[in-house]
C-alpha positions as CSV (number, residue, x, y, z in Angstrom):
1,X,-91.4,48.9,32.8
2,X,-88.4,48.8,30.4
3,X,-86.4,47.2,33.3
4,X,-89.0,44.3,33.8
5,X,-88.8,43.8,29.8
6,X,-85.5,43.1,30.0
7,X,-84.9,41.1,33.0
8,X,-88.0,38.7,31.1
9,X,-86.2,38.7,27.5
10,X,-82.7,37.9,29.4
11,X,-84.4,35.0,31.6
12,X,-86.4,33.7,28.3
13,X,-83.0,33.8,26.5
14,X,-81.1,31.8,29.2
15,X,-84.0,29.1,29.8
16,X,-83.4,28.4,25.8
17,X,-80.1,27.5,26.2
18,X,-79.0,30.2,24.1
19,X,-74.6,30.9,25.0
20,X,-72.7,33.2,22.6
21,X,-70.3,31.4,20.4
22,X,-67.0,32.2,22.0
23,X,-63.6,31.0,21.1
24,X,-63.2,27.6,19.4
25,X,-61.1,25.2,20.8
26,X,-58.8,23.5,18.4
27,X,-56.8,20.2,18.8
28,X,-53.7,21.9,18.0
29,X,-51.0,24.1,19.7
30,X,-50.2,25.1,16.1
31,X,-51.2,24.8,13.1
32,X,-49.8,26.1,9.4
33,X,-52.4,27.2,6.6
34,X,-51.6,26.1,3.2
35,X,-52.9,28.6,1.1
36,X,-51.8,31.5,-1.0
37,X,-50.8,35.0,0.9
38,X,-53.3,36.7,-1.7
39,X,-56.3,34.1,-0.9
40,X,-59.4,36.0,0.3
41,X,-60.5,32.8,1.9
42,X,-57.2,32.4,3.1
43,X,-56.9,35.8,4.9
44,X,-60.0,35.2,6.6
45,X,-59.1,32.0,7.7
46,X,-56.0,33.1,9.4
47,X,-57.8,36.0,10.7
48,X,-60.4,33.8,12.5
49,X,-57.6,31.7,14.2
50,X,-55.7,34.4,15.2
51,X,-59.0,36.2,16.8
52,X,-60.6,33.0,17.7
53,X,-58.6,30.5,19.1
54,X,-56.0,29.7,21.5
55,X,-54.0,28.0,18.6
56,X,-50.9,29.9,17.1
57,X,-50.2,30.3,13.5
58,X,-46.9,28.2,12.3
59,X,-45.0,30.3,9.8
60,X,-43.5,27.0,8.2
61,X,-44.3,23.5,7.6
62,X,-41.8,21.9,9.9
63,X,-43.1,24.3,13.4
64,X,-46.4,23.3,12.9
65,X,-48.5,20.6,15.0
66,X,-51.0,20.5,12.3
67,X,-51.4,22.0,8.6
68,X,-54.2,22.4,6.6
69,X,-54.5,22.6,3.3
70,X,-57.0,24.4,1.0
71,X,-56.9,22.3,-2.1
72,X,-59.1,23.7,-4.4
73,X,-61.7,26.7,-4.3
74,X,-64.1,27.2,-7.1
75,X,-67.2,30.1,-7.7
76,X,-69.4,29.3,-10.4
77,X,-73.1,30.6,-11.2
78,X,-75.5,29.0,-13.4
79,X,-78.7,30.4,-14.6
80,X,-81.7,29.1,-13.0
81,X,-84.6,30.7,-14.5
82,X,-85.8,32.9,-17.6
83,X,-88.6,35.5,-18.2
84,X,-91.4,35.3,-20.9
85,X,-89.0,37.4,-23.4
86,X,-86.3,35.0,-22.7
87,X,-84.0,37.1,-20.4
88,X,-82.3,35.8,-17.2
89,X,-84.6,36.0,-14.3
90,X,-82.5,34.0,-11.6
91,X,-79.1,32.9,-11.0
92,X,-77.6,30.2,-8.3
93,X,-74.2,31.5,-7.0
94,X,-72.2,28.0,-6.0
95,X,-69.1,28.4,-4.0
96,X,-67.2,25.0,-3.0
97,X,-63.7,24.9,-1.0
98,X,-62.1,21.3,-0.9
99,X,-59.2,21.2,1.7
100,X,-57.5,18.5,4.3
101,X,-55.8,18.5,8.0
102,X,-52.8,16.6,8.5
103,X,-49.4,16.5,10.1
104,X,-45.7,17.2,9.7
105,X,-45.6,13.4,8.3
106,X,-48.3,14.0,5.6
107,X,-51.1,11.4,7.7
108,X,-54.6,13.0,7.9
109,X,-56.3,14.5,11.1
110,X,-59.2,14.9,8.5
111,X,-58.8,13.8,5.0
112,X,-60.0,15.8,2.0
113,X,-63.4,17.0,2.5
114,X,-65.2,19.5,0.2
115,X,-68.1,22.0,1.6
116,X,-70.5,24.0,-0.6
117,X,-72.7,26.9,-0.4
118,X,-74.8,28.3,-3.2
119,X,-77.4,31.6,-2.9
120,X,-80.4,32.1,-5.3
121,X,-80.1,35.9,-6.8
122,X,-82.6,37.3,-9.3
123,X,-81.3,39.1,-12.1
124,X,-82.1,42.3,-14.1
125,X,-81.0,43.7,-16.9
126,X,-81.7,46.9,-15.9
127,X,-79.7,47.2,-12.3
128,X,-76.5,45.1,-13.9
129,X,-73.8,47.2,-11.7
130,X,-76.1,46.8,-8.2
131,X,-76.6,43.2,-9.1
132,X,-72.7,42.6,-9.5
133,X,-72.6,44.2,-5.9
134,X,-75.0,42.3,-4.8
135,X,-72.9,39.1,-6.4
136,X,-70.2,39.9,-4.8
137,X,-71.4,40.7,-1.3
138,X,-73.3,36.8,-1.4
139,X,-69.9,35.2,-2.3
140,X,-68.3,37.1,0.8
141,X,-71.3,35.5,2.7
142,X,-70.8,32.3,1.6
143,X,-67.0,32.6,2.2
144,X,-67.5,33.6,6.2
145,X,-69.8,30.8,6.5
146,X,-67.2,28.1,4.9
147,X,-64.6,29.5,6.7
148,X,-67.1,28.8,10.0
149,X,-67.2,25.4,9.0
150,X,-63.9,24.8,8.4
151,X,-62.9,25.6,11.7
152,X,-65.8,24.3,13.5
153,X,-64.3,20.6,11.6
154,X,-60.7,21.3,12.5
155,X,-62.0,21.7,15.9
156,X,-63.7,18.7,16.1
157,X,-60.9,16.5,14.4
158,X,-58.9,14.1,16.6
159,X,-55.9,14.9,18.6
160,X,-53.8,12.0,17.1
161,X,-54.0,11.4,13.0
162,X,-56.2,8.7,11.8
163,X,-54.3,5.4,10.9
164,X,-54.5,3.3,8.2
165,X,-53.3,0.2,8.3
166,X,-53.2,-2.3,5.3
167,X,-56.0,-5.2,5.0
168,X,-54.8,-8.5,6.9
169,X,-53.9,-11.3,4.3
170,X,-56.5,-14.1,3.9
171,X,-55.3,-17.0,6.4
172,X,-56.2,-19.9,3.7
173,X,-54.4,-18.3,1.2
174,X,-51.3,-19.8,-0.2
């Protein structure tokens, strides 16, 4: 009976469509990441391309195909609710990661794009340590999932950078 279970929920899953992740494929033989050796975002970041794609890690600038850059990274909270007696009842955890792709040259595979996440906690004065746990556990979360996104972008940016070129001058003007 067990078997027959199985045999349905593995033929139910592959009707849906349903395909593991796997690797991601980026654009890029190799690629340098901008960010500081002590980043938590940055760690995981390198981790992930190191464990999930075919692209190498440049240790400089000047070897790499591609770099990108995390430009800014901010966590913030901000109170969302109180209780009757006026104590803190809810709190929105925000965490936003602004960075850009380009190459050796400085022009942009991707320019500077920004991605946000934010959790809703509630808050109690009386479990102040377990919440701070908790806090920090959400903005690790959050972290995992824009590190996610960042790659699943990098991955879908174009092989060759994106080029500007400057506005063609007005024919009648003199």
């Amino acid at each position: 009976m067990r078997i027959l279970a199985i045999m349905v929920l593995g033929l139910a899953t592959a009707a849906c469509g349903f395909q593991l992740r796997g690797q991601n494929k980026l654009p890029f033989e190799t690629l340098y990441v901008a960010v500081p050796d002590i980043s938590p975002l940055g760690i995981e970041l390198k981790r992930n391309i190191i464990a999930g794609t075919h692209t190498k890690l440049a240790p400089d600038r000047a070897g790499a195909q591609a770099i990108l850059s995390v430009i800014s990274e901010e966590r913030s909270k901000s109170i969302l609710s109180f209780d009757s007696g006026g104590r803190v009842r809810e709190l929105q955890l925000r965490y936003v990661v602004a960075f850009r792709l380009q190459d050796a040259k400085g022009r942009d595979y991707l320019s500077q794009s920004e991605i946000r996440a934010t959790r809703d906690v509630s808050y109690n004065d009386a479990q102040v340590l377990a919440k701070e746990s908790e806090e920090l556990l959400l903005y690790r979360d959050m972290q995992g999932d824009i590190v996610q996104q960042i790659l699943r972008r990098v991955a879908a940016a174009p092989a060759e950078p994106i080029a500007f070129e400057p506005a063609a001058k007005d024919a009648t003007a003199r």
